[in-house]
N, C-alpha and C positions, 0 to 999 in steps of 0.2 A: 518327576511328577510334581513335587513341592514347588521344583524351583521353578516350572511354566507357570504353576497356580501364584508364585508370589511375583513374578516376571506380568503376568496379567496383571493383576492386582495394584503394581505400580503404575505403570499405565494408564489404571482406571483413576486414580488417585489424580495424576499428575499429567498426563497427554490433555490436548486441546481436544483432543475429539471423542465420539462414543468407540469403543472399545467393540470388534468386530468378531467373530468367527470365521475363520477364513474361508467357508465355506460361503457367507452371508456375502462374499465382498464379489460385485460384478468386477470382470475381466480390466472394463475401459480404466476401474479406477484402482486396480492393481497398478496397470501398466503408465497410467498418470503423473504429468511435471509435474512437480511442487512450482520448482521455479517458473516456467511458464504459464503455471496458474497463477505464482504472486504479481509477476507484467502483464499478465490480463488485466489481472483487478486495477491496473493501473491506466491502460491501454487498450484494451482489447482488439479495436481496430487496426493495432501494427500489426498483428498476424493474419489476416483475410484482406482480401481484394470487395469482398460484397460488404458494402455502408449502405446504412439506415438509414429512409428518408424521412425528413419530419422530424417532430418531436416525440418521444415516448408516451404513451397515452397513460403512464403511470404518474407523468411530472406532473406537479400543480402550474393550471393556467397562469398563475400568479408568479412562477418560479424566474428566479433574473437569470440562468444559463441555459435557455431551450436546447441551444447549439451542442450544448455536453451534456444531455439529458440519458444520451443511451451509453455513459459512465456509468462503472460499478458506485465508484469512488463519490460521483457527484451526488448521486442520491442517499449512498449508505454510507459517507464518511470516512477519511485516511483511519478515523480511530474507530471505525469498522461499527459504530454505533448509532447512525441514523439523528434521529431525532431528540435521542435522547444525550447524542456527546456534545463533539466541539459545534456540530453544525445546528445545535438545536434553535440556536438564532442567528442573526446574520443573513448576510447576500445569498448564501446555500442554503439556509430551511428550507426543507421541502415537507416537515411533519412522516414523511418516509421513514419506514423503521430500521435498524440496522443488522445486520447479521452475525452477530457475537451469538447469540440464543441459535444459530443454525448449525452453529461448530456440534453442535450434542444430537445433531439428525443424522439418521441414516445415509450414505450416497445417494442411494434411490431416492431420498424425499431431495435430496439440496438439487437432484441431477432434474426432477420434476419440477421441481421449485423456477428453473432456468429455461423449462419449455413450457410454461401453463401460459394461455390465454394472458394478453397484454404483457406478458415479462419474456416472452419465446425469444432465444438467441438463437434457435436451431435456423432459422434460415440463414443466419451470417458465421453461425463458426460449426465445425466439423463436429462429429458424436467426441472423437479424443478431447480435443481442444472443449469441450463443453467440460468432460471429464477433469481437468487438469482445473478448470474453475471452482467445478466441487470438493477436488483437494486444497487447495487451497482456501477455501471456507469451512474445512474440517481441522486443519492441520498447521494453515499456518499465521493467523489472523497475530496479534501482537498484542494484550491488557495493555490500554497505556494510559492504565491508575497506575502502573509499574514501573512507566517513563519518569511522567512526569504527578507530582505530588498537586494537591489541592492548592498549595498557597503558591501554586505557581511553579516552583521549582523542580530541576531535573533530576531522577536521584541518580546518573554516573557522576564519576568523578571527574574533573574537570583535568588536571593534571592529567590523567590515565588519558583519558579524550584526545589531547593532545597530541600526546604522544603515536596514538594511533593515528591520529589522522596526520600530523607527518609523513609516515611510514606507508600509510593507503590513500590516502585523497589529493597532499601537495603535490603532486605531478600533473596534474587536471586542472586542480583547483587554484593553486597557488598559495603563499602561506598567509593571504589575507583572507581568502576563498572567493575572490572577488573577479579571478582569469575568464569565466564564463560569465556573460548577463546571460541570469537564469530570466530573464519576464524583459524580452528586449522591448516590447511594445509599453513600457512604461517608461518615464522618465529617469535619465542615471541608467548606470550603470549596476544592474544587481545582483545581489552579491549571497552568498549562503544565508550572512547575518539576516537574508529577508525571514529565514527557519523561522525567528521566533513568531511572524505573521500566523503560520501556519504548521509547526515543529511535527504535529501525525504525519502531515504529509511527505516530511525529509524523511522522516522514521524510515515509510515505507520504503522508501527508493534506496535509502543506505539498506536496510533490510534485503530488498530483492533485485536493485538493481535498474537500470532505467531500457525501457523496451527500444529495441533499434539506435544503439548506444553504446561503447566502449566500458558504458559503466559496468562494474561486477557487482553481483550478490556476494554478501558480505555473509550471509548465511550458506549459498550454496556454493557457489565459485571458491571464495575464501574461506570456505569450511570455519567461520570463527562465530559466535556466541551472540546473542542480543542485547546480550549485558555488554558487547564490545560495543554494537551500535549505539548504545545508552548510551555510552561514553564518549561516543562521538560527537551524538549531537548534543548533548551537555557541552563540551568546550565550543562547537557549530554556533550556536546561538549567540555566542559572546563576541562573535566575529562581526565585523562591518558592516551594515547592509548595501552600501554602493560606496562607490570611490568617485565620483562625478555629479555635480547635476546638468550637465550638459544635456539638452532634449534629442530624441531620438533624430531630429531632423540635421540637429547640429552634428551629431557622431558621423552622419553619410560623409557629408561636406571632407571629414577627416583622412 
């Protein structure tokens, strides 16, 4: 009995989310991916056949991405903060809030939250697949004041980083990280080193993984830590951002 009450207790201390009753917790989000709710939040259109037409009637008129408007990601931010993080200026402002403050809601409010009036995904993704969303906004979101520090910097270790991404990424990536152009539609060739553009957004995908992709979660596949991914993209950023300025038109020719 102590030790369920101090087994709670830690929990309540320490888990991203509110602290349940097992009675309180609906079926759908017992039986709910983590990991295919962290590739939602990235994608969600890889899992369904049914796409949304138009633009989100939540995005602002003014907003520069209409086309990725029914993104989790676009509107509430890789660093899961809306308005108030990385996106709170820039080509993404949307003044949109973020969902870090929804980690502490019940399923039922985050699962209502995804069907209310102008935000409903229910007509494109399944009751599970809605489910697996909700965990993932209770359970697996990422602080990343804990990434990355105010004056900029990353707090893993650079060395540590290395080494790991030797061992997990150079067979993909290459040991510049530069084997795929991640953004072929820009100029050059680009390269991981683009991270530091955008470093939440790598978080994520080293974190969970990239949807319809060979890539692994580093959390769930690789059963290994966030302090690894820290450390990942801590040595990630120091890398090249392309190996060419050759324009995308010159690469064909090749």
């Amino acid at each position: 009995m102590v030790f369920r009450f101090a087994a709670v207790l830690m929990m309540a201390l320490f888990g991203t989310g509110t602290v349940l009753a097992d009675t309180a917790v609906p079926d759908g989000y017992k039986n709910a991916d983590l990991l295919k709710g962290g590739q939602m939040y990235d994608n969600w259109q890889a899992f369904t056949h049914k796409k949304p037409q138009g633009t989100n009637p939540l995005y602002p008129a003014k907003g520069t991405f209409p086309q990725q408007s029914w993104s989790c990601n676009e509107c509430h931010g890789w660093d899961y903060k809306g308005k108030d993080g990385l996106y709170s200026t820039g080509p993404h402002a949307t003044g949109i809030i973020g969902i870090r403050a929804a980690a502490q809601k019940t399923p039922q409010e985050v699962f209502q939250a995804l069907t209310q009036k102008n935000h409903d995904f229910s007509p494109y993704l399944k009751e599970q697949q809605l489910w697996n969303l909700v965990k993932f906004v209770r359970e697996g979101q990422t602080d990343f004041a804990k990434v990355k520090r105010t004056d900029g910097s990353f707090t893993g270790l650079k060395s540590v980083g290395r080494a790991k991404y030797r061992m997990l990424c150079v067979r993909c990536h290459g040991n510049t990280g530069t084997l795929i152009d991640l953004d072929p539609d820009r100029d050059g060739h680009q390269g991981l080193g683009t991270s530091i553009e955008n470093p939440a957004r790598v978080m994520h995908k080293i974190l969970w993984g990239l949807p319809g992709t060979e890539m692994p979660s580093l959390l769930i596949n690789l059963q290994l830590k966030r302090m690894d991914g820290i450390d990942i993209l801590t040595y990630v950023e120091t890398l090249p951002p392309e190996i060419t300025k050759n324009t995308k038109k010159e690469r064909k020719k090749k």
